[in-house]
C-alpha positions as CSV (number, residue, x, y, z in Angstrom):
1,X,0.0,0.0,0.0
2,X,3.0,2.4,1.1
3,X,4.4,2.1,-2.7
4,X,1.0,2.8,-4.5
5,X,1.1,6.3,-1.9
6,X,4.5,6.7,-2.8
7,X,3.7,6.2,-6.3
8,X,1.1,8.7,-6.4
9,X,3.1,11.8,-4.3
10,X,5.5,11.4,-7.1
11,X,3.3,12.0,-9.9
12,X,1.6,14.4,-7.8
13,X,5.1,16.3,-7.8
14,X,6.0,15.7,-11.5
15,X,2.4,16.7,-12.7
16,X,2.8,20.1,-10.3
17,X,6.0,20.9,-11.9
18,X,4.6,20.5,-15.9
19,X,1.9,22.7,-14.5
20,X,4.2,25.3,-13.2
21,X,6.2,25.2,-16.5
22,X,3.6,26.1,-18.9
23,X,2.3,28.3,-16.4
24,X,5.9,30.5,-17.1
25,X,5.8,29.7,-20.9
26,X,2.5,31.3,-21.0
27,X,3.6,33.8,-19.0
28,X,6.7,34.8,-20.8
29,X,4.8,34.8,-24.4
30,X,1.8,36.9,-22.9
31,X,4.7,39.4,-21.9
32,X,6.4,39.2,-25.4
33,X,3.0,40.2,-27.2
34,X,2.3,42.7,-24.5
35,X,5.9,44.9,-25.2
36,X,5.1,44.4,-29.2
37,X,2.0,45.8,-29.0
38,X,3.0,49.1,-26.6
39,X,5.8,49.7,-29.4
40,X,8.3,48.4,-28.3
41,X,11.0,46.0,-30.1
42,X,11.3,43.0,-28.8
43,X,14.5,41.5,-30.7
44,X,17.2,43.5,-33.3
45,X,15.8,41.5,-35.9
46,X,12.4,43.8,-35.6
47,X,14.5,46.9,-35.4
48,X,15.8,46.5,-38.9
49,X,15.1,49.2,-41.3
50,X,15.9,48.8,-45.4
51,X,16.2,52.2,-46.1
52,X,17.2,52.8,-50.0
53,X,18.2,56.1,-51.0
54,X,18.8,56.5,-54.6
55,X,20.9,59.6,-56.3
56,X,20.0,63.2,-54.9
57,X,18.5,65.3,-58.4
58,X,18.4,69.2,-58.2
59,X,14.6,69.7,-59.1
60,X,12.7,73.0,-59.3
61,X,8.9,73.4,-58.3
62,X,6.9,74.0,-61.4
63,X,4.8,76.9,-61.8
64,X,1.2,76.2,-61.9
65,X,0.9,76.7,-65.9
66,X,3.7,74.3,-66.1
67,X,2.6,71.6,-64.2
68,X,-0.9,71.6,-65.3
69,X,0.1,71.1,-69.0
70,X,2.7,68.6,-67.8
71,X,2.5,65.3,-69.0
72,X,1.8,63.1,-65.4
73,X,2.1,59.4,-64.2
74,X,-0.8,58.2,-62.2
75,X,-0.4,55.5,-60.0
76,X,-2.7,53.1,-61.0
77,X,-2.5,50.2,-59.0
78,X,0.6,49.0,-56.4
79,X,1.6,45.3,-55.8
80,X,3.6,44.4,-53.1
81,X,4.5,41.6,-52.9
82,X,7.3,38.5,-51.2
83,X,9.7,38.4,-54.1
84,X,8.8,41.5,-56.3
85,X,7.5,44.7,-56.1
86,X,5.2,46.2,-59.0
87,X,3.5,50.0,-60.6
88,X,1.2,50.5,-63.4
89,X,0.9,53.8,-63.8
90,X,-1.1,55.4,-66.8
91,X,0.0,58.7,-68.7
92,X,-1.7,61.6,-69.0
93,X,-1.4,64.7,-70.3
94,X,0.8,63.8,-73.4
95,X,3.4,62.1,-74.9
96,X,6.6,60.8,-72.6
97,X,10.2,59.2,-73.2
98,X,11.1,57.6,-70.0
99,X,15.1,58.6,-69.6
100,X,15.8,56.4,-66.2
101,X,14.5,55.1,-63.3
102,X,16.4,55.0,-59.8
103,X,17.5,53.2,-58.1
104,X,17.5,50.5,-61.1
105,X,19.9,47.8,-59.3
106,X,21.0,47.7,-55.3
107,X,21.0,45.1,-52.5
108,X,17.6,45.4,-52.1
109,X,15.4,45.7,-55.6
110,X,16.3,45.3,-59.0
111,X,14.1,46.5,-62.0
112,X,13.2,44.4,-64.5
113,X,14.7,45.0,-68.4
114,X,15.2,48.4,-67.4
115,X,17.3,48.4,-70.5
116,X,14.1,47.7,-72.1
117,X,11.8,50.2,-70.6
118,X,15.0,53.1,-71.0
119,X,14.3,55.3,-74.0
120,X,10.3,53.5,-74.5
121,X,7.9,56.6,-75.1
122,X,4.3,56.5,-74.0
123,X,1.3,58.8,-75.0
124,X,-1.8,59.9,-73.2
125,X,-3.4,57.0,-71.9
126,X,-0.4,54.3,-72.2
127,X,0.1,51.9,-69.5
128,X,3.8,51.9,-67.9
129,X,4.2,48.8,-66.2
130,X,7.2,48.9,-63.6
131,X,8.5,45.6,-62.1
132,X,11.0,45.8,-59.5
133,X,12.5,41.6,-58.5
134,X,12.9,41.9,-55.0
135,X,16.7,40.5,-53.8
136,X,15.5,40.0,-50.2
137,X,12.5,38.1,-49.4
138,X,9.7,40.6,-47.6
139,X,9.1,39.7,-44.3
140,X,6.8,41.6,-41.8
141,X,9.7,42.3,-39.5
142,X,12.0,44.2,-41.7
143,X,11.1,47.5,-41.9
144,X,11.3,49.1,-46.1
145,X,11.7,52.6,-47.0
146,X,12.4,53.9,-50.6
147,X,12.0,56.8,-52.9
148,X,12.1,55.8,-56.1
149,X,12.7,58.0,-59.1
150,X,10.9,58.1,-62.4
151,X,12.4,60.6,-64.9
152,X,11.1,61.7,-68.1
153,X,11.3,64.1,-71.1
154,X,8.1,65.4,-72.4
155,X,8.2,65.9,-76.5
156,X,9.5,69.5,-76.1
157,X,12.3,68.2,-74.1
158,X,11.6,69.3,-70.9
159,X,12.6,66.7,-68.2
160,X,10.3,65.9,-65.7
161,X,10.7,63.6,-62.3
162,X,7.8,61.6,-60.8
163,X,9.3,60.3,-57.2
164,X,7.5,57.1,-55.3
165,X,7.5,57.1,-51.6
166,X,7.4,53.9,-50.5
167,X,7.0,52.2,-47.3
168,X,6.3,48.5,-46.6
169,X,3.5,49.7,-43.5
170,X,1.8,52.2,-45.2
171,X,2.4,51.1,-49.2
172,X,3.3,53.6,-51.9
173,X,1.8,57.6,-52.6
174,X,3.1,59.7,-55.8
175,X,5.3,63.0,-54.3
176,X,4.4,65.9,-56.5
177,X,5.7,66.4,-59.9
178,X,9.0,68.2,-60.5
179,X,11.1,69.4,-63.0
180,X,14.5,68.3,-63.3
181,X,17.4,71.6,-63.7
């Protein structure tokens, strides 16, 4: 009878402690979601931030008459997506030759026959489809900024420069139009 007691105290004891453990593992997660949702980072892996600058253009603020007889991009529609990252923007306003887009090749992105969509010219109501292959998978922890650069001539010559502001939380807005000097 002693040994069936004995028996029992001991898996009394071992069943206590497993309860005791995953009491703390519950625990320790609740307090891991609690710190992520006050703000707070809870590894360096979260705190990373992709930031891509691409080159510095000296640009000039149009005048009113310019920039409403400017030939535009409108952003369309944005695709973010794990491997690639994609604009279709539609002209309007005239006809365009697309000159360059920045940054074309980094660590981070890479655009797709850019060689291909250099020296292309749209007219009003053309669909420019940029695809950018991303080089680094998209995950939800790392943080991505970019400006990207779309510069263009319009058929008088006059070079114009359509900037992207992108961010992987809030997605992608058009900056205003610009001329380039």
């Amino acid at each position: 009878m002693e040994n069936i007691s004995l028996d029992t105290n001991t898996l009394m004891i071992i069943g206590g402690a497993v309860v005791l453990l995953i009491l703390l593992l519950v625990f320790l997660r609740l307090r891991k979601i609690k710190k992520r949702k006050n703000g707070e980072q809870g590894s360096a892996k979260d705190q990373i931030v992709e930031k891509i600058e691409g080159k510095k253009y000296q640009t000039n603020e149009p005048t009113v008459e310019e920039s409403e007889g400017a030939p535009k991009l409108i952003l369309e529609k944005f695709d973010d997506g794990q491997l690639s990252l994609s604009f279709r923007f539609k002209v309007r306003g005239g006809k365009i030759k697309l000159d360059e887009i920045d940054p074309y090749d980094n660590p981070w992105i890479k655009v797709l026959n850019y060689n291909d969509l250099v020296g292309q010219t749209r007219s009003d109501g053309q669909i420019l489809h940029v695809y950018f292959d991303r080089k680094i998978r998209k995950r939800p922890s790392r943080k991505e900024k970019a400006v990207i650069s779309i510069v263009y001539r319009e058929h008088s010559g006059k070079q114009w420069i359509q900037q992207i502001k992108y961010n992987s939380n809030s997605g992608a807005k058009l900056a205003s139009l610009k001329t380039l000097n």
